[in-house]
C-alpha positions in Angstrom: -57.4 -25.9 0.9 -57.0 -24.8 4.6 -58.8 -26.4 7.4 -60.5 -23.9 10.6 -57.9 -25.1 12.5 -54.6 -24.1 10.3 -55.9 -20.8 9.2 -53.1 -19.0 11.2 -50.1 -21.1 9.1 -51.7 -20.7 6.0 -52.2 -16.8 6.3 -48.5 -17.0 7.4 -47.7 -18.9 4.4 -49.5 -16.6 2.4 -48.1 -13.7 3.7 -44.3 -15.3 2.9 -45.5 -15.9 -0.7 -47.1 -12.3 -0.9 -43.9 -10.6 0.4 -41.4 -12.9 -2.2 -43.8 -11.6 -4.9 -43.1 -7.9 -4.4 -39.6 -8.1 -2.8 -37.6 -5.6 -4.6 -34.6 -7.5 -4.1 -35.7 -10.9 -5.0 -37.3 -8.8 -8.4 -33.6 -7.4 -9.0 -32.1 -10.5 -8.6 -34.3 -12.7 -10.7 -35.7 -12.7 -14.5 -39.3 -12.3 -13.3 -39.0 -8.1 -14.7 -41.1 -8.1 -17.5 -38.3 -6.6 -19.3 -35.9 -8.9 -18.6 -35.7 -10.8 -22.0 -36.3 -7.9 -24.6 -33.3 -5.5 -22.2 -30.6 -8.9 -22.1 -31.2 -9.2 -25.9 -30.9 -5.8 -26.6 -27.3 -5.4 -24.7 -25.9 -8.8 -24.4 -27.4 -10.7 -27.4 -28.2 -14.4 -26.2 -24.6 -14.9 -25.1 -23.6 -17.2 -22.2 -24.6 -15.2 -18.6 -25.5 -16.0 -15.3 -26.3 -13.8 -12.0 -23.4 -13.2 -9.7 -23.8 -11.6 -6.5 -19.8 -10.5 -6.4 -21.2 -7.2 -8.5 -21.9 -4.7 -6.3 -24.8 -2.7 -7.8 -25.7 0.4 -5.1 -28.7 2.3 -5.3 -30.6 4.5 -2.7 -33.6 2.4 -1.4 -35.7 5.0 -2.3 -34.7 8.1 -4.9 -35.2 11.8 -3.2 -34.8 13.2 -6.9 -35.4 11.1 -9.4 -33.4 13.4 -11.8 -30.2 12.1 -10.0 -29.9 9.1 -9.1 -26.3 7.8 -7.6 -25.2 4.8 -8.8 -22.3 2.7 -7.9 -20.8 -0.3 -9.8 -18.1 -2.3 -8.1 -16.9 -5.7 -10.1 -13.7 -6.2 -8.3 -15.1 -9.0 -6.2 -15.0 -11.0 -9.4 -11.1 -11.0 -8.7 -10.9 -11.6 -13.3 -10.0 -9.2 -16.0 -13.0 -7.5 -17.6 -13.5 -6.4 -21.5 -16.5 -4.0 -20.8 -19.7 -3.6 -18.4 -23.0 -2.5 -19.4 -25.2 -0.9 -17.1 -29.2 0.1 -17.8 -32.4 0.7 -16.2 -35.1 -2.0 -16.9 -38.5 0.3 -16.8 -36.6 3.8 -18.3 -38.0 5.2 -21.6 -33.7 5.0 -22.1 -32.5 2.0 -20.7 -29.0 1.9 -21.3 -27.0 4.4 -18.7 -23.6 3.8 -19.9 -20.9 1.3 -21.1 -17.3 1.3 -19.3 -14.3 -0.2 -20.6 -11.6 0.0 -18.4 -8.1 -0.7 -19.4 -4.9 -2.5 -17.7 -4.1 -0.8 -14.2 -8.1 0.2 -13.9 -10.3 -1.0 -11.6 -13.5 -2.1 -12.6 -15.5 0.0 -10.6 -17.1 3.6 -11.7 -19.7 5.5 -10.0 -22.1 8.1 -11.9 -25.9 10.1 -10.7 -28.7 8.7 -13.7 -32.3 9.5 -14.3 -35.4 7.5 -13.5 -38.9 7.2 -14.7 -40.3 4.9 -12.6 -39.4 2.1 -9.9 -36.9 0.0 -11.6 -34.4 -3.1 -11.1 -30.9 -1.6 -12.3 -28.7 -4.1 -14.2 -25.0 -4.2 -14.7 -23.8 -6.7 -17.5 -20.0 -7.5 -16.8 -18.4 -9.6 -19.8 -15.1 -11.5 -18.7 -11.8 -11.6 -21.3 -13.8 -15.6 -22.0 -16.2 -13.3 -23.4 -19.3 -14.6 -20.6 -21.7 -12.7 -19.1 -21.8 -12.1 -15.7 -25.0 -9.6 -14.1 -25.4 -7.9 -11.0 -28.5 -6.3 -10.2 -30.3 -3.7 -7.9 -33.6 -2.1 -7.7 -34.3 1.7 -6.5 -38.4 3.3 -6.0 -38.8 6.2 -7.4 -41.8 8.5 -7.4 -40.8 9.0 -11.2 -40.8 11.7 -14.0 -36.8 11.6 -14.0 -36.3 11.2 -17.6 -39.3 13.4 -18.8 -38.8 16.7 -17.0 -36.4 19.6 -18.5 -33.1 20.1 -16.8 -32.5 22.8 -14.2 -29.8 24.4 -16.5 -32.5 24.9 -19.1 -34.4 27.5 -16.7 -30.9 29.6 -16.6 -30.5 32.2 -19.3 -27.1 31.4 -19.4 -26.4 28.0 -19.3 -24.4 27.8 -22.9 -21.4 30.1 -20.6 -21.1 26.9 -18.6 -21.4 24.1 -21.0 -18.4 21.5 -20.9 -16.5 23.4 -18.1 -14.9 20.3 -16.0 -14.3 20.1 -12.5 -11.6 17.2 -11.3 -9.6 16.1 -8.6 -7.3 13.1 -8.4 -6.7 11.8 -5.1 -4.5 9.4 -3.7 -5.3 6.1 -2.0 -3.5 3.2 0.0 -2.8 1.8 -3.9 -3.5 4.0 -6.7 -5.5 7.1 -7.5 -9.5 8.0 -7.3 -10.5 10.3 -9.9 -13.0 12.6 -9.2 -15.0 15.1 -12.6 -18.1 16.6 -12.4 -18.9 18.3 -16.3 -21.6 20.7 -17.0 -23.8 20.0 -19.4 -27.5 20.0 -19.6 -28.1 16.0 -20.5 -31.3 16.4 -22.6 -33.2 13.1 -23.1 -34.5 14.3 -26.4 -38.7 13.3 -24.1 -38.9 16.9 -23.2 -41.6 19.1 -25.8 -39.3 21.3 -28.4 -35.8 20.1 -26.1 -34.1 17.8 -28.4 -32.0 15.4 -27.1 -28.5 16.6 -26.5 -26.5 15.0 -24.0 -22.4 14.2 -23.7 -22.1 10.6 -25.5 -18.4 9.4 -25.1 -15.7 10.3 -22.4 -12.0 8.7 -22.6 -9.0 9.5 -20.4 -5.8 9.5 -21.9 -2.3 9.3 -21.4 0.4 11.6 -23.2 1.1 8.9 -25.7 -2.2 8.6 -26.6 -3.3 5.1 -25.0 -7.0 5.5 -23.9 -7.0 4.3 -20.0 -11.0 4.3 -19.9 -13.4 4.3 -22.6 -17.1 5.1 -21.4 -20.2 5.5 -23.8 -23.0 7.3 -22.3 -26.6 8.1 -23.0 -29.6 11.0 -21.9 -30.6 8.5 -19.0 -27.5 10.3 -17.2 -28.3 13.1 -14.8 -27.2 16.7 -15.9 -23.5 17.9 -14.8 -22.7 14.8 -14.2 -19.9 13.5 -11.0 -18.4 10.8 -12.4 -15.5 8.6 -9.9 -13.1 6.0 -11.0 -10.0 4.2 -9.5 -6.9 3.0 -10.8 -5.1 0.2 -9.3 -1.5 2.6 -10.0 -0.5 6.0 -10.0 -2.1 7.3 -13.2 0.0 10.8 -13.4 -0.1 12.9 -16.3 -3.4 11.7 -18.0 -6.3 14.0 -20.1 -10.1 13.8 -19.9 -11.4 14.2 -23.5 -15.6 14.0 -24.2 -17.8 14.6 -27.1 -21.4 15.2 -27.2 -23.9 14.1 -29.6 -23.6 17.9 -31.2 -19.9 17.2 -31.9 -19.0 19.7 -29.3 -15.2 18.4 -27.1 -14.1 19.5 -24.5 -10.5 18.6 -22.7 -8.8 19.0 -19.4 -5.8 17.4 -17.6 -6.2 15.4 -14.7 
């Protein structure tokens, strides 16, 4: 209890404790989300894991439109080769966002816009060749309502004309390439009255033999028409984009 004469330190005390309680950052970064437990389980089982600050995980402070949301994802710092990472939104009605396996000669870094609900810490699940976990976190406010409102596409008469039409670039860099994509397609979460969900679910780029460079899985949580950007680590000339959507619809173009 304070005495009269040590009000002012413990008010200062309290006021440090107050602000650690609600730091977004020290939210993201810890397991103190209330969704912490039941969102590690569901993605990453109770396998081996630990926090590492060497994932980059960047999100706006604050999201203008919570219907897209940029989010960037940069493991490189772990300086190891990766098997997959898993990225998803603690407080979303849809938590996961997507998974990204990238192959030899691509770096593990991807960026993609995504929809929120509500304030959220945003966690990115990197498992090493070892098979450990390794998690990076961030946390963006929102005002909300991202993943419950009907795309813009769906207020155009003739959005079906533009569905799947791709728009890429590759571009090159000191070493390797940046690809560049944005596709068109509404997204649907499937929360939306008489909108089921219909949304683009897997996206591989290929080489002319076949091998798949990067294999992503994604769900409704990402934004409409999405702009998707990856790096390779080499030239990567010659290679297709190929996705599906959950209506069995694909669509192709050469990068």
């Amino acid at each position: 209890m304070c005495k009269r004469k040590s009000w002012a330190a413990c008010w200062s005390r309290a006021g440090l404790v107050v602000a650690l309680a609600i730091s977004p950052l020290v939210a993201a970064q810890t397991e103190d989300s209330v969704m912490w437990d039941y969102t590690r389980k569901m993605f990453i089982g109770d396998a081996t894991y630990s926090f590492d600050e060497r994932i980059r995980v960047e999100l706006p402070s604050f999201a203008e439109d919570s219907m897209q949301v940029p989010l960037g994802v940069d493991a490189s710092g772990l300086n190891e080769p990766i098997q997959q990472m898993i990225a998803w939104a603690d407080y979303n009605p849809i938590q996961h966002i997507f998974t990204y396996r990238p192959q030899a000669g691509v770096l593990p870094q991807v960026s993609l816009p995504f929809k929120v609900q509500q304030s959220t810490p945003v966690r990115v699940a990197v498992q090493l060749t070892s098979g450990e976990w390794r998690v990076g976190s961030g946390y963006v406010d929102a005002a909300g309502g991202g993943c419950t409102l009907p795309s813009e596409s769906r207020m155009q008469d003739d959005w079906v004309s533009s569905l799947g039409q791709i728009s890429a670039g590759r571009f090159s860099r000191a070493s390797g390439d940046r690809f560049k994509l944005q596709v068109m397609h509404p997204m649907d979460s499937g929360l939306v009255a008489n909108i089921p969900s219909f949304y683009l679910e897997e996206l591989q780029v290929r080489r002319p033999s076949g091998e798949v460079l990067i294999q992503m899985q994604l769900s409704p949580a990402v934004s409409e028409n999405p702009v998707i950007t990856f790096d390779t680590a080499t030239g990567a000339a010659d290679v297709t984009l190929w996705l599906r959507d959950n209506d069995g619809n694909e669509f192709e173009r050469a990068l």
